[in-house]
C-alpha positions in Angstrom: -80.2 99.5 -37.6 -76.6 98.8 -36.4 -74.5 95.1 -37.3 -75.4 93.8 -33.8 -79.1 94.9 -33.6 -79.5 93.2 -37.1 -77.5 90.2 -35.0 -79.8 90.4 -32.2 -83.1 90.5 -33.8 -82.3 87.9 -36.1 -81.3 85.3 -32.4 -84.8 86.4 -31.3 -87.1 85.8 -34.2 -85.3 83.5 -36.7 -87.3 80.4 -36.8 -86.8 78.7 -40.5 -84.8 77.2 -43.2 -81.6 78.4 -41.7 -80.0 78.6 -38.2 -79.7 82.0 -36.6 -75.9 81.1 -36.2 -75.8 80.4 -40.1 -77.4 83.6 -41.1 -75.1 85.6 -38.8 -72.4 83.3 -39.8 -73.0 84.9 -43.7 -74.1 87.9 -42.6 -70.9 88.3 -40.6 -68.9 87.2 -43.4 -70.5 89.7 -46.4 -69.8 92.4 -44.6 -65.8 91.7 -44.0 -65.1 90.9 -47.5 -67.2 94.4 -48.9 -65.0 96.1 -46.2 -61.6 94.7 -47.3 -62.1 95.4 -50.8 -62.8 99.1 -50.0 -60.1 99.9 -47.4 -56.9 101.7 -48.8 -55.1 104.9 -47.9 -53.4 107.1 -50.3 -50.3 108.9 -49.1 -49.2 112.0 -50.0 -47.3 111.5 -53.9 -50.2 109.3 -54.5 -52.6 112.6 -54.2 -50.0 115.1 -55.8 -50.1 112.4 -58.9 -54.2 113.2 -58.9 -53.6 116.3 -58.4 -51.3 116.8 -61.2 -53.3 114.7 -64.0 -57.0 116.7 -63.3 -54.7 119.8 -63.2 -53.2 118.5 -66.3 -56.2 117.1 -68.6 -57.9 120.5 -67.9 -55.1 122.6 -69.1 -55.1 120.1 -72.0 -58.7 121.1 -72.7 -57.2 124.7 -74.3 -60.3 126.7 -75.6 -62.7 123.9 -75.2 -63.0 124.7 -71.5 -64.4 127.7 -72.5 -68.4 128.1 -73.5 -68.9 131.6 -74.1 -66.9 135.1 -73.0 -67.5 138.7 -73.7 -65.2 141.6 -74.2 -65.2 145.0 -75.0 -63.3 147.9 -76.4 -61.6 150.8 -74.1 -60.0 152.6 -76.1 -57.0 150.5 -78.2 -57.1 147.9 -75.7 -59.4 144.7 -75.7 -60.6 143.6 -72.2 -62.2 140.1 -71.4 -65.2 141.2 -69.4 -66.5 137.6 -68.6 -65.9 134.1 -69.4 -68.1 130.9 -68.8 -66.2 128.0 -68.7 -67.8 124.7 -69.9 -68.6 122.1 -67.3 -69.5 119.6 -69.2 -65.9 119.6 -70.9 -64.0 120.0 -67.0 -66.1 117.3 -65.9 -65.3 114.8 -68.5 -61.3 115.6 -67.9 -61.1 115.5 -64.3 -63.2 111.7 -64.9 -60.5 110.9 -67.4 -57.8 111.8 -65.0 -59.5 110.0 -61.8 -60.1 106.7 -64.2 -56.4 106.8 -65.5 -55.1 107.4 -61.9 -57.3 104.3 -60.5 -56.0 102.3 -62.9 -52.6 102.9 -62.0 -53.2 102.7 -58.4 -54.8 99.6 -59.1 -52.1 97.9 -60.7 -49.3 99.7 -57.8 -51.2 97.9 -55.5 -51.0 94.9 -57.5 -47.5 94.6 -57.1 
């Protein structure tokens, strides 16, 4: 159901403790304020900087992104024949970078 429909119905078949004009009054007025505390654009640096710090906090990770690999032996040379990387470990630095980089965006927009 739609803003307006809610709006509508609510004209039609509101008889109560409020007005119809005071619940679409509030309703009206919820929805602006959740709305302008959501709406932001990011420009271009701003997503390089994201970018850079999940790019960043998983090369940080070193041998800790890594679960398991297998290699073998041809000849005098060692090849890596697989490598499983560990999500868990990626997932918890690219959520460190995205918290660090809200918090900085938070505080830009601050000022």
């Amino acid at each position: 159901m739609t803003k307006q429909a809610t709006i509508d119905l609510l004209k039609q078949q509101l008889p109560g403790f409020y007005s119809a004009e005071q619940v679409i009054d509030m309703i009206s007025k919820i929805e602006t304020e959740v709305l302008e505390a959501y709406e932001f654009e990011f420009n271009d640096d701003q997503i390089k900087t994201l970018v850079d710090n999940v790019v960043d906090e998983i090369r940080d990770l070193g041998i800790d992104a890594v679960d398991d690999y297998e290699l073998s032996l041809n000849y005098k040379e060692i090849e890596l024949d697989s490598i499983d990387i560990s999500n868990h470990s990626v997932k918890k630095a690219v959520e460190s970078a995205v918290e660090n980089w809200v918090e900085w965006f938070k505080e830009e927009q601050s000022n």
